[in-house]
C-alpha positions as CSV (number, residue, x, y, z in Angstrom):
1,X,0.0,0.0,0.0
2,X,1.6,3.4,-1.0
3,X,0.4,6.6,0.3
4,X,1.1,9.7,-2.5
5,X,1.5,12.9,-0.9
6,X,-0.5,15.5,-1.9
7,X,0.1,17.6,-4.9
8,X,0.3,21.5,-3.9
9,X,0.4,23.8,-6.9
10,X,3.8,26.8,-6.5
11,X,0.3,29.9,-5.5
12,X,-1.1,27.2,-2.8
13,X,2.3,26.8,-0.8
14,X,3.2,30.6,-1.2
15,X,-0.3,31.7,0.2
16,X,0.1,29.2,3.0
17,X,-0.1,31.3,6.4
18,X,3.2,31.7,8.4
19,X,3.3,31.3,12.1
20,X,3.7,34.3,14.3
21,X,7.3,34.7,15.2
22,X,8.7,34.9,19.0
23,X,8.2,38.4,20.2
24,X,11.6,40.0,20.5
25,X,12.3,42.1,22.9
26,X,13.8,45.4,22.5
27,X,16.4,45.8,25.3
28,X,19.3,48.1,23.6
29,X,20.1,51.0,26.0
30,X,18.5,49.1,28.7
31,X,20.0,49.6,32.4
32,X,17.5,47.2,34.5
33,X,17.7,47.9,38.2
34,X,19.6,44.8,40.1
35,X,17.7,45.6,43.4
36,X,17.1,42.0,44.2
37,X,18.8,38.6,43.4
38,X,16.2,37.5,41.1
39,X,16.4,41.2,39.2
40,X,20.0,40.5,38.5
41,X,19.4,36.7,37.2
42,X,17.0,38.1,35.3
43,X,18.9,40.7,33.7
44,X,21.6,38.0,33.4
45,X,19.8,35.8,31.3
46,X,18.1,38.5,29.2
47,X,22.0,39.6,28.9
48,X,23.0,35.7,27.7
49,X,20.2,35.9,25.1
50,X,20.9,39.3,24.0
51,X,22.9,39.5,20.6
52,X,25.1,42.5,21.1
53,X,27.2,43.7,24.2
54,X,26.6,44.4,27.6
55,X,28.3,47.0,29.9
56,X,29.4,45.8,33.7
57,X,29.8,48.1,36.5
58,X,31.7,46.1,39.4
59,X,31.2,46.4,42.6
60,X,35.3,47.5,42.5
61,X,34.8,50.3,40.3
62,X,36.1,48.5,36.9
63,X,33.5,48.8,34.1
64,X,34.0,45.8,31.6
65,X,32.0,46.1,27.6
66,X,31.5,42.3,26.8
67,X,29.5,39.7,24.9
68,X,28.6,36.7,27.0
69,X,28.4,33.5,25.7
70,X,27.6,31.0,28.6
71,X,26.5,31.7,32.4
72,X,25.5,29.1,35.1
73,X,23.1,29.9,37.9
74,X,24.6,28.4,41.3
75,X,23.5,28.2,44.7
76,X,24.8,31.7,45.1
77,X,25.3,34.5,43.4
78,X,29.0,33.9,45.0
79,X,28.6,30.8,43.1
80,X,27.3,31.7,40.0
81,X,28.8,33.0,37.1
82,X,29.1,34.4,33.4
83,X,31.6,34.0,30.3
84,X,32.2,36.2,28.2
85,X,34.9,38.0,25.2
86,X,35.6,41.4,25.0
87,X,36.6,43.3,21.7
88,X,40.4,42.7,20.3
89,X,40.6,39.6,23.0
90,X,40.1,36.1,22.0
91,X,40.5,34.8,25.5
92,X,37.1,33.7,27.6
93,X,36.6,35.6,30.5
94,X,34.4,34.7,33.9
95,X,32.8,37.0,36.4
96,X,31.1,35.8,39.4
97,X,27.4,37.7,39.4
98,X,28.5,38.8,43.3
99,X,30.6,41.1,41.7
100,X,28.3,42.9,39.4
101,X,26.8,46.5,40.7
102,X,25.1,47.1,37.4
103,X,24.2,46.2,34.1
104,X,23.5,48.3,30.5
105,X,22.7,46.5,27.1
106,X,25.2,49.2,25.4
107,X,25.5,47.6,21.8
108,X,23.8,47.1,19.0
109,X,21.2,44.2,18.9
110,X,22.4,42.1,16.1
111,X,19.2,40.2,15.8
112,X,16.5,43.4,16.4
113,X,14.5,43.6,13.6
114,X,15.6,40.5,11.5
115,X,12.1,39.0,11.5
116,X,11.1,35.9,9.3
117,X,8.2,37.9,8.2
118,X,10.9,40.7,7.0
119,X,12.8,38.4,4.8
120,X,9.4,36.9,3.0
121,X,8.4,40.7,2.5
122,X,11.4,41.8,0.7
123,X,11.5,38.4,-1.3
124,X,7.3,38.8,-2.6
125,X,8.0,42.3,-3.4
126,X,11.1,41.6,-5.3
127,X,8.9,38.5,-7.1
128,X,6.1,41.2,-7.7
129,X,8.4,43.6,-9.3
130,X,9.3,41.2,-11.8
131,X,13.0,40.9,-10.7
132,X,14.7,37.5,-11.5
133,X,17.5,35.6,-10.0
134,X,16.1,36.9,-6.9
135,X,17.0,35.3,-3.6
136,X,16.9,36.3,0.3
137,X,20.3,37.5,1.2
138,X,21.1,38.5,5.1
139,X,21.8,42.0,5.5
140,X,25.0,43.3,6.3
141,X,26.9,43.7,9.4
142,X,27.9,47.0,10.2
């Protein structure tokens, strides 16, 4: 017994709907308040999934731009801690939360505005315009 999938013509998979994308949240220039241990977790893992860097005042003084790749949440804050690379500096770096006094989303967000929904747009108005060879290209870094 063979099942044959079902024939779509090119206009009935292009007018398909897309599902919503994840709501991105807009955090560059954003200095939370660390009041609490759960406001700096927070911030901390809205820092880890943040695509740009981050600006840390220590709790010494020392204010260090960086782009952290990996954290882990211990008992502590003593305990807990981030990784992260700073510009011109290929070695990983780690900072125990304990030490941070506060934190700004200083750079640029890589990934804020580069929606799904974006990419199809530019593509159907290319493909109404009657361009050809057309294809969706990532944008440029700056």
């Amino acid at each position: 017994m063979t099942t044959e999938a079902p024939k779509y013509t090119r206009e009935q998979v292009e007018s398909l709907e897309l599902a919503p994308a994840a709501e991105h949240e807009k955090l560059e220039g954003w200095s939370p308040s660390l009041a609490t241990e759960e406001a700096l977790k927070d911030a901390i893992e809205k820092a880890f999934d943040y695509r740009g860097d981050v600006t840390f005042a220590l709790k010494s003084g020392q204010r260090i731009v960086a782009y952290i790749f990996n954290r882990r949440l211990g008992a502590t804050l003593a305990d807990s801690w981030i990784q992260y690379y700073v510009a011109d500096d290929p070695a990983k770096h780690k900072l125990a939360y304990s030490e941070i006094a506060a934190l700004e989303f200083t750079g640029k967000d890589r990934a804020a505005g580069k929606h799904w929904e974006d990419w199809v747009k530019t593509y159907n108005e290319k493909k109404a315009a009657g361009e050809k060879g057309i294809a969706l290209e990532p944008d440029e870094l700056d």
